[in-house]
N, CA, C and O of each residue as an XYZ file, in Angstrom:
268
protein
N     -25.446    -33.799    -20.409
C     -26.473    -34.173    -21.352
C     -27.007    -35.557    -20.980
O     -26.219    -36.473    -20.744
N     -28.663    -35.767    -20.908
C     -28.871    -36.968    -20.773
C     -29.090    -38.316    -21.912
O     -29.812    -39.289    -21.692
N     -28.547    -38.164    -22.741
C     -28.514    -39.005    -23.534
C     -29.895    -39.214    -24.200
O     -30.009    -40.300    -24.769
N     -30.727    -38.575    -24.232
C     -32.283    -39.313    -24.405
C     -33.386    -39.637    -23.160
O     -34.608    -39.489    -23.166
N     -32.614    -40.068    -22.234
C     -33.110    -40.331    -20.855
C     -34.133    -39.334    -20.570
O     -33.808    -38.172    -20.811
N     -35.428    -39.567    -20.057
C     -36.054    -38.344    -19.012
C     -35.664    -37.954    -17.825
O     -35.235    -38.902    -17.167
N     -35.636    -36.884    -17.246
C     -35.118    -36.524    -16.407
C     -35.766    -36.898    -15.077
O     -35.194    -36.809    -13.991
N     -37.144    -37.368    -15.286
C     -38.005    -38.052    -14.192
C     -36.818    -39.484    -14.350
O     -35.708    -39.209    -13.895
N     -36.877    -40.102    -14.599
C     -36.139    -41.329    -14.845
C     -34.726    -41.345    -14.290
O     -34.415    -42.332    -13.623
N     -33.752    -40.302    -14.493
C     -32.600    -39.946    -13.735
C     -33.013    -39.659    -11.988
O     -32.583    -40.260    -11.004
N     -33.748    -38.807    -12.044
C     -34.038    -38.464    -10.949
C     -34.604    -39.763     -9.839
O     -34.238    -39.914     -8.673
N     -35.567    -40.585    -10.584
C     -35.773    -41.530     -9.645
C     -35.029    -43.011     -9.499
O     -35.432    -44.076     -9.033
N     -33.691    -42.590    -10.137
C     -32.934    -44.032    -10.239
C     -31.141    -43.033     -9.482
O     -30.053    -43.607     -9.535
N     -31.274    -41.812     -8.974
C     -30.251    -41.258     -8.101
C     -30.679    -42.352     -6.776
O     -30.448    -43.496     -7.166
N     -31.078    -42.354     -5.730
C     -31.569    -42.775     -4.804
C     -31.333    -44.652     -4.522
O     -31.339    -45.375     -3.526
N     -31.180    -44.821     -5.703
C     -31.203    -46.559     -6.107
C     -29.545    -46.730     -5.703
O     -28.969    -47.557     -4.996
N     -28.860    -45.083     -6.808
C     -26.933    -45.588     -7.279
C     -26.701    -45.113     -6.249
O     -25.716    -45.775     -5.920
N     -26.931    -44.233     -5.233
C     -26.218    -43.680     -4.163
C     -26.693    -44.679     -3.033
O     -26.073    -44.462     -1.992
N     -27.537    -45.628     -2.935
C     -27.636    -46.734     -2.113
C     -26.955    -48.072     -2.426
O     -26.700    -48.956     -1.608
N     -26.743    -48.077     -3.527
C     -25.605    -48.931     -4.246
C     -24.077    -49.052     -3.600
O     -23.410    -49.977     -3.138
N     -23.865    -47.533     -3.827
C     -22.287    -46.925     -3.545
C     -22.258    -47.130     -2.022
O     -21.360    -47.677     -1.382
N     -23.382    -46.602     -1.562
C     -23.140    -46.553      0.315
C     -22.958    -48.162      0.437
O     -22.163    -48.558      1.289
N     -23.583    -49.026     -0.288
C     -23.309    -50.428      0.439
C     -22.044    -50.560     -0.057
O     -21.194    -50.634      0.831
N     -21.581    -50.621     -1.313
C     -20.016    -50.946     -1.546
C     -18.705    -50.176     -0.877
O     -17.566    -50.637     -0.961
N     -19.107    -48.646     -0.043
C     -18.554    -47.909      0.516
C     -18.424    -48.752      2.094
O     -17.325    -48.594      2.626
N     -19.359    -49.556      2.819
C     -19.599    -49.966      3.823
C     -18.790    -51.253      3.949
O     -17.785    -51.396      4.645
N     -19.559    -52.456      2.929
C     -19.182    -54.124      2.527
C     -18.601    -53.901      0.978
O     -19.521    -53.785      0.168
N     -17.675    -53.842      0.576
C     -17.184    -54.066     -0.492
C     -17.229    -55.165     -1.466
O     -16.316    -55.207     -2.290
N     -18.101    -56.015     -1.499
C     -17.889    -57.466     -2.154
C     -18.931    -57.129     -3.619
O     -19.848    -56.343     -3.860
N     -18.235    -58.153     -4.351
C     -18.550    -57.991     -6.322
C     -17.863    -56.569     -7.046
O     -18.407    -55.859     -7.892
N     -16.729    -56.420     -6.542
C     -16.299    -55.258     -7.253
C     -16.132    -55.438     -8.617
O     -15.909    -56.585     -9.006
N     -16.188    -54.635     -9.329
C     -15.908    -54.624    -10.686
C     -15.806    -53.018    -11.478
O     -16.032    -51.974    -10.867
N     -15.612    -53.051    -12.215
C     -14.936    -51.633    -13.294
C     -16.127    -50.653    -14.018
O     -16.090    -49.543    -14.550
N     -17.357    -51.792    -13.720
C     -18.791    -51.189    -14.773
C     -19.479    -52.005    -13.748
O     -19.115    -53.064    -13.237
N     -20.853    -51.097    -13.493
C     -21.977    -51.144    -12.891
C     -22.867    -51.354    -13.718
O     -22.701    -50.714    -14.756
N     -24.048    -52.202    -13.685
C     -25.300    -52.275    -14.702
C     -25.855    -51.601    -13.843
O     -25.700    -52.053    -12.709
N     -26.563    -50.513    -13.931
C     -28.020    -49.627    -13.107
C     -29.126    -49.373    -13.776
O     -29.263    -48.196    -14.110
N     -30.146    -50.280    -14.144
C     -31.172    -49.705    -14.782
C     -31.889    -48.555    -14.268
O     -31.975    -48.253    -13.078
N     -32.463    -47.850    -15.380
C     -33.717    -47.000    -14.652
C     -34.642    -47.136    -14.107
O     -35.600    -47.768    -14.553
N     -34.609    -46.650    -13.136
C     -36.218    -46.402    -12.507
C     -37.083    -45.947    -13.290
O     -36.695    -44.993    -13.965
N     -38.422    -46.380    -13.494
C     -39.627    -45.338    -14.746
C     -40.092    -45.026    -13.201
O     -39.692    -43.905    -12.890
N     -40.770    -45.629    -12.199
C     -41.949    -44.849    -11.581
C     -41.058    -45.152    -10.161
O     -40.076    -45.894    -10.151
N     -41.788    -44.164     -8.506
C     -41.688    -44.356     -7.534
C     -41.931    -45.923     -6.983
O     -43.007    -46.077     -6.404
N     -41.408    -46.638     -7.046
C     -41.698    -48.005     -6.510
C     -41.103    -48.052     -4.311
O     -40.647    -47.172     -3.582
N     -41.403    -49.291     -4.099
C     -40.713    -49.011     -2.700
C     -39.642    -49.568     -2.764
O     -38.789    -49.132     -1.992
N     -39.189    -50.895     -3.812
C     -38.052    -51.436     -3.545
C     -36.881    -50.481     -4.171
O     -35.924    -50.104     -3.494
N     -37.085    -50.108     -5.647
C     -36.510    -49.233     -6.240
C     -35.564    -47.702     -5.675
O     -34.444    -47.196     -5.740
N     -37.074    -47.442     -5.057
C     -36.978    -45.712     -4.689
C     -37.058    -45.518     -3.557
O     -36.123    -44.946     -2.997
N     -38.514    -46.036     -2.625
C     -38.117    -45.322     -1.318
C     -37.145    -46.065      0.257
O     -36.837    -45.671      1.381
N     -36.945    -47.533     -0.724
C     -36.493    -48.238      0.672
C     -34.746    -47.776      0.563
O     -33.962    -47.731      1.511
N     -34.442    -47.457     -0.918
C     -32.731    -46.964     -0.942
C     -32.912    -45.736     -0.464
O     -32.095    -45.337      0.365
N     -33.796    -45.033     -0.789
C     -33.490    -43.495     -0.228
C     -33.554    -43.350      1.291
O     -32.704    -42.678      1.874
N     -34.700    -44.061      2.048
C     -34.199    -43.796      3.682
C     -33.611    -44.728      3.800
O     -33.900    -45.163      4.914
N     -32.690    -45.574      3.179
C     -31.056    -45.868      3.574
C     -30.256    -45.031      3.591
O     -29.563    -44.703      4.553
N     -30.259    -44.452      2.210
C     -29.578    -43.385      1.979
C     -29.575    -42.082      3.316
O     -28.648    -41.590      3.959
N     -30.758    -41.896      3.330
C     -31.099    -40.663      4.300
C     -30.389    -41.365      5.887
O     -29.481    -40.717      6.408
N     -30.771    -42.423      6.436
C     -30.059    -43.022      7.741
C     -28.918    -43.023      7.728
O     -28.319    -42.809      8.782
N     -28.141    -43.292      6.400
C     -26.385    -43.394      6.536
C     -26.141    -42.034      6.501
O     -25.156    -41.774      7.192
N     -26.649    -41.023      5.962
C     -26.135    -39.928      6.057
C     -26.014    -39.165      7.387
O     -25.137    -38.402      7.791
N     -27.398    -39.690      8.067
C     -27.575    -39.070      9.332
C     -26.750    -39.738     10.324
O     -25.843    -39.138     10.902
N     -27.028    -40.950     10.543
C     -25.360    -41.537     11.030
C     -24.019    -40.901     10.878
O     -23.157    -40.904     11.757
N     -23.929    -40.464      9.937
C     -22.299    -39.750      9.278
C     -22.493    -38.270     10.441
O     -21.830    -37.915     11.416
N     -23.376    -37.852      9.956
C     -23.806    -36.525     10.799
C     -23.627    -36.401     12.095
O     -22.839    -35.651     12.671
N     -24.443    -37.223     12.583
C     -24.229    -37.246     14.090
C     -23.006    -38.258     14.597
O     -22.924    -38.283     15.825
N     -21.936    -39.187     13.830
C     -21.218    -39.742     14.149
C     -19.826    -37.753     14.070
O     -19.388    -37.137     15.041
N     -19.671    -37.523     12.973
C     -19.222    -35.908     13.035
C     -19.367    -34.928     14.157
O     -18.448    -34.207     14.548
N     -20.526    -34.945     14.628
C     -21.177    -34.045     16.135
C     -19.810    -34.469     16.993
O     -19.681    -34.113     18.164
């Protein structure tokens, strides 16, 4: 259940937390127990598309580091 949230709004703030996680998965520094993640409302570049082809490069790295 999303709490109220729109689902445009979830959807464009995935891309932000999974570029989040890949950096703390990589460099670990500011750990802590709770994450603040605001929402994304719209496609921005800092927001949305510069984490997602991070996102998309580390994955493909993983991929072809696997090959």
């Amino acid at each position: 259940m999303t709490k109220g949230y729109p689902l445009k709004s979830i959807a464009l703030t995935l891309p932000r937390v999974l570029w989040f996680y890949t950096r703390q998965l990589v460099w670990p520094a500011g750990l802590s127990v709770f994450y603040d993640t605001p929402f994304v409302d719209g496609p921005g570049a800092r927001d949305f598309f510069l984490p997602l082809m991070g996102v998309a490069v580390f994955a493909a790295a993983l991929a072809w580091l696997a090959r």
